[in-house]
C-alpha positions, 0 to 999 in steps of 0.5 A: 190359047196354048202356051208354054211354062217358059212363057207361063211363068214370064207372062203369068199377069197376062194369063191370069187377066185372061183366064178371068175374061172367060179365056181358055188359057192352057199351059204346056210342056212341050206340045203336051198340055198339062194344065188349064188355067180357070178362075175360082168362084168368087163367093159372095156374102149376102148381108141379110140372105137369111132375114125372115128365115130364121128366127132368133128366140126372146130368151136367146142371151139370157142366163141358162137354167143349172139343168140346161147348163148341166146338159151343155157341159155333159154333166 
């Protein structure tokens, strides 16, 4: 569906509603189309995605060694 910014900007809900439905929604400035109105991906976050593909070491919270720490601060 093609429609003008007049009616663009007056309807934008409407479009919007419609772009999500899988609609084709352009808009125009005259009878030229100048822009096409497409959802953005939703990105789903996966709590767990990673559960049993990564492992987290005994000694992860424990104190670093002073040469370790050294190596992490660049000194």
């Amino acid at each position: 569906m093609q429609f003008s910014v007049h009616t663009a900007k007056t309807q934008l809900s409407k479009l919007i509603d419609a772009a999500l439905r899988g609609e084709e929604v352009v808009i125009a400035k005259g009878s030229q189309p100048v822009v096409r109105l497409v959802p953005v991906p939703q990105r789903r976050n996966l709590i767990g995605a990673l559960e049993g593909k990564v492992t987290v070491p005994e000694d992860l919270f424990e104190p670093m060694s002073e040469d370790e720490l050294r190596l992490w601060e660049g000194n």
